[in-house]
C-alpha positions in Angstrom: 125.4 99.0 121.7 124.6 96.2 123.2 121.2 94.7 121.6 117.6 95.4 123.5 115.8 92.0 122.7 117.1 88.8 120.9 117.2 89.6 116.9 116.2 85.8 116.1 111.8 86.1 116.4 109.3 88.4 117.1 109.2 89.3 121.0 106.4 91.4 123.3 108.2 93.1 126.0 106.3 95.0 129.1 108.3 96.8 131.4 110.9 98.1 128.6 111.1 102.1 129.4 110.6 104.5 127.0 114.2 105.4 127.2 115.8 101.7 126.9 113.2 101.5 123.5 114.3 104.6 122.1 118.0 103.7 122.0 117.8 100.5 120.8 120.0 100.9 117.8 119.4 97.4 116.7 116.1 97.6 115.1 114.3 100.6 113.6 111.3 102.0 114.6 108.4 104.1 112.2 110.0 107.3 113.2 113.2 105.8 112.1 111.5 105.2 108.6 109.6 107.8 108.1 113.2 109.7 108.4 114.3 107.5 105.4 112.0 109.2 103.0 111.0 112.4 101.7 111.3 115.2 103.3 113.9 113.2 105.0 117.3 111.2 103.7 119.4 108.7 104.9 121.9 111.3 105.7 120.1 113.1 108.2 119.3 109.9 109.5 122.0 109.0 110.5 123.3 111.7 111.9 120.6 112.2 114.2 120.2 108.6 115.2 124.4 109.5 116.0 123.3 112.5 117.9 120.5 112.5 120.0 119.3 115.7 120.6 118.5 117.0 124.2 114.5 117.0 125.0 112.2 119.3 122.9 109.6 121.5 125.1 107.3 121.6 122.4 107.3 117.7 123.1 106.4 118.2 126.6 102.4 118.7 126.5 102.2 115.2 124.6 104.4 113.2 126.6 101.9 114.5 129.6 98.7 113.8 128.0 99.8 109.9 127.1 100.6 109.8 131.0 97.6 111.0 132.7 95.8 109.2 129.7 97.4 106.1 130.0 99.1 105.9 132.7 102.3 104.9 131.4 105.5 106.9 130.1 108.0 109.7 131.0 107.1 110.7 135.2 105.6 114.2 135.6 106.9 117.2 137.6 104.7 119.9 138.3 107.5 123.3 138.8 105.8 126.1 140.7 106.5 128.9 138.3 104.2 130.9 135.9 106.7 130.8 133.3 110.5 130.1 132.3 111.7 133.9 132.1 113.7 133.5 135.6 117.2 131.7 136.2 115.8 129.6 139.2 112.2 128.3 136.6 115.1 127.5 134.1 117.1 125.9 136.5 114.1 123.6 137.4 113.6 122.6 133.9 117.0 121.8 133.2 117.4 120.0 136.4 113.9 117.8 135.5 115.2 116.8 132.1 118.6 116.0 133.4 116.8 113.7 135.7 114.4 112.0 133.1 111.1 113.8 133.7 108.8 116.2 131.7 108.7 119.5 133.7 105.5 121.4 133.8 104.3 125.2 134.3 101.0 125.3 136.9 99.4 125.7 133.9 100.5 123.4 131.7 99.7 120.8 134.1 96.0 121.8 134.4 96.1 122.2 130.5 97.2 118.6 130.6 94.3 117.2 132.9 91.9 119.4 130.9 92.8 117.5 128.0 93.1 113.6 129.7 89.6 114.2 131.4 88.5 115.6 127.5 89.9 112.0 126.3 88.4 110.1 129.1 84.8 111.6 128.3 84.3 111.4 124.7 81.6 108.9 124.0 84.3 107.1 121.1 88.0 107.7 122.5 86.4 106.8 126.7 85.4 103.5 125.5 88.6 102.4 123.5 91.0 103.5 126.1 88.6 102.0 129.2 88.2 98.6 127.9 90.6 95.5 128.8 94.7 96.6 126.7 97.8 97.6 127.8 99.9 100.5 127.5 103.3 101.0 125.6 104.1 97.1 125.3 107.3 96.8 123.0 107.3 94.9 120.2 110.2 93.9 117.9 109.9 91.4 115.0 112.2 91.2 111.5 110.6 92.1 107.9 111.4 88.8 105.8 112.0 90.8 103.1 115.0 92.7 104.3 115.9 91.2 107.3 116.1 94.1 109.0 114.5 94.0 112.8 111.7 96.1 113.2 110.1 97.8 116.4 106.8 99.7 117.5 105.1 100.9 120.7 101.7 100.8 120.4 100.0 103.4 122.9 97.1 101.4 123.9 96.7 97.3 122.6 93.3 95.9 122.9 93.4 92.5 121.9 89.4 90.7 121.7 88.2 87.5 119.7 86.8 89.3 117.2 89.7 92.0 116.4 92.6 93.8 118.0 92.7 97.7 118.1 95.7 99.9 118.1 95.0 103.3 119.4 97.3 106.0 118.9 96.8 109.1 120.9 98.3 112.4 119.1 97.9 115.8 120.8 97.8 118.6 118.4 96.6 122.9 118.1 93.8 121.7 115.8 91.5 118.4 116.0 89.3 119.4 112.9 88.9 116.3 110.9 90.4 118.4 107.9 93.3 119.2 109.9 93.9 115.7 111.1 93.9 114.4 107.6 96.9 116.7 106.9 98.8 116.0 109.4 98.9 112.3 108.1 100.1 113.3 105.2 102.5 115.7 106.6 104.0 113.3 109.3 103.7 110.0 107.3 101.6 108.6 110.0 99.9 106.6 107.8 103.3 104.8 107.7 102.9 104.0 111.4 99.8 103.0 111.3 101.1 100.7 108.6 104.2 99.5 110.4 101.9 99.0 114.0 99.5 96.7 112.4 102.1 94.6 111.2 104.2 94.7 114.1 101.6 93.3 116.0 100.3 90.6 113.1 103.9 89.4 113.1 103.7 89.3 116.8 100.8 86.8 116.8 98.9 89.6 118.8 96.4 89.7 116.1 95.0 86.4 114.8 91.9 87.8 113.2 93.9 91.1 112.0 94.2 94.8 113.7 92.9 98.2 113.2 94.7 101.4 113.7 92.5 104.1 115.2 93.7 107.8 115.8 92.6 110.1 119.0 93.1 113.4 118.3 92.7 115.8 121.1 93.0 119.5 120.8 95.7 121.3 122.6 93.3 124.2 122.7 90.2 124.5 125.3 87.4 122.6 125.3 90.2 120.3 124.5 88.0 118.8 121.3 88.8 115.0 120.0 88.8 113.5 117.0 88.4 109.7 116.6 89.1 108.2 113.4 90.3 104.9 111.6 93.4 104.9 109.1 91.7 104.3 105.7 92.6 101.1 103.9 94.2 103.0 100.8 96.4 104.6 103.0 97.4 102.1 104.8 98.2 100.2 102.1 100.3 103.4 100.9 101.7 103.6 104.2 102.9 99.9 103.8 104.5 100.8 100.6 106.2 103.1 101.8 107.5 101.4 104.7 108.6 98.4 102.0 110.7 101.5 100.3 112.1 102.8 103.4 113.2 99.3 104.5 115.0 98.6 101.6 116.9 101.2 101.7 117.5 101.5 105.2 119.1 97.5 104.8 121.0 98.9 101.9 122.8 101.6 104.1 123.6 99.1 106.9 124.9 96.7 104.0 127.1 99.3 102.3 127.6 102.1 104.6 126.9 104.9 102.5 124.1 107.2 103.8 123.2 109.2 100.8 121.4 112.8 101.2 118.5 113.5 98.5 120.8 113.8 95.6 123.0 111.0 95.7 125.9 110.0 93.5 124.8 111.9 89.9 126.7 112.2 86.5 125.3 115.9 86.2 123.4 118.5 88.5 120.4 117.7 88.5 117.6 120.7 87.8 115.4 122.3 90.4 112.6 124.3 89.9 108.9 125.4 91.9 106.6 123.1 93.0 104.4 121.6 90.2 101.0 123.0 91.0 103.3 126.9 90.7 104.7 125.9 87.4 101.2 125.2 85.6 99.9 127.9 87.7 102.5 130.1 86.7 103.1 128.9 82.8 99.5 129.4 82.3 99.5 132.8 83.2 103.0 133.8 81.7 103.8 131.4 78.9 100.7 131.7 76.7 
């Protein structure tokens, strides 16, 4: 494939679709390392960065929300159907993904504007996403460690004198704070957050440093948001992490071998139950 961007120095792209960024198979983006690791292995990696799978519905609410939010990404189309049980409302759906847009039930599309105006109101997230930035700008650098080129797409870039912000905005069935916090650990995305601030540091698009705020807003009526900042520990875990991932993604590329979890082994390695089971379990069994 044919490379998006020169490979040679960091570049800042606007214009790039979402479709041209996503199949750029010369540099790797946070999904792409996040992959790498645990729960994930180089394996499946591969083989899905091979295989592109065909658009996910559950995907669909999200790609709306960053539209009418930020008015950039995938084009909407609104199909005039209460649900997908008929041939002709799957017909439409198929048809709209074939073309490159996110199809929408009646409802769905209400659900969505529901939760942009939710976004657009909240006295923290209104203010971050109103003032002077711009919207999924592309942004490819190398790591010097590992050579490998990297690449993020920040949602919204606020760059001021004092700081520049990178907002990410995540739609999701629960914006509790306590359910936010697991879903960074359960999605990595204290990797991205990681990888962002550095893309746009090595970008020169941060001279006196970045900060990586989350918007959470609630799939679920009144639409609830969550505003947060990625804590420093985990961003630094997050960077780690990243470090790991790169290291052996540039170990793949170099050799070729895409190991699943195991690897090459001398002997079958043993599997048992989680830790926290064991002691729970030992200490009721094994006294």
């Amino acid at each position: 494939m044919t490379a998006a961007v020169e490979v040679d120095a960091p570049q800042v792209i606007d214009g790039l679709s979402a479709e041209q960024y996503h199949a750029d198979r010369t540099s790797i983006s946070s999904t792409g390392l996040r992959a790498l690791l645990n729960p994930g292995c180089p394996a499946q990696f591969k083989y899905d960065r091979d295989n592109p799978q065909p658009p996910k519905r559950e995907f669909d609410l999200g790609h709306a929300a960053h539209k009418l939010v930020l008015g950039e990404g995938e084009e909407l189309e609104v199909l005039d159907f209460d649900n997908y049980l008929t041939k002709a409302a799957k017909a439409a759906r198929a048809e709209a993904y074939e073309t490159g847009v996110v199809p929408l039930l009646r409802h769905e599309y209400k659900q969505v504007e529901a939760m942009a105006a939710a976004v657009r109101q909240h006295p923290d997230a209104g203010p971050l996403l109103a003032m002077q930035g711009v919207a999924e700008q592309s942004i490819y650098w190398t790591d010097p460690a590992t050579g490998v080129r990297c690449r993020v797409r920040p949602d919204w870039l606020a760059q001021h004198p004092a700081v520049t912000l990178v907002v990410d905005l995540k739609t999701t069935t629960d914006a509790s704070p306590e359910a936010c916090s697991k879903a960074i650990e359960s999605y990595s995305y204290h990797q991205q957050g990681a990888l962002y601030i550095d893309g746009v540091q090595a970008a020169g698009l941060a001279p006196e440093g970045a900060r990586f705020i989350f918007v959470f807003v609630s799939k679920k009526a009144p639409h609830l948001v969550t505003v947060r900042e990625l804590a420093d520990q985990d961003q630094d875990i997050g960077r780690a992490r990243n470090e790991r991932a790169l290291r052996l993604y540039a170990d793949c590329e170099r050799t070729g071998e895409w190991p699943d979890w195991t690897g090459p082994v001398p002997t079958i390695p043993q599997i048992g139950m989680p830790t926290w089971a064991t002691l729970r379990q030992a200490e009721e069994f094994l006294k």
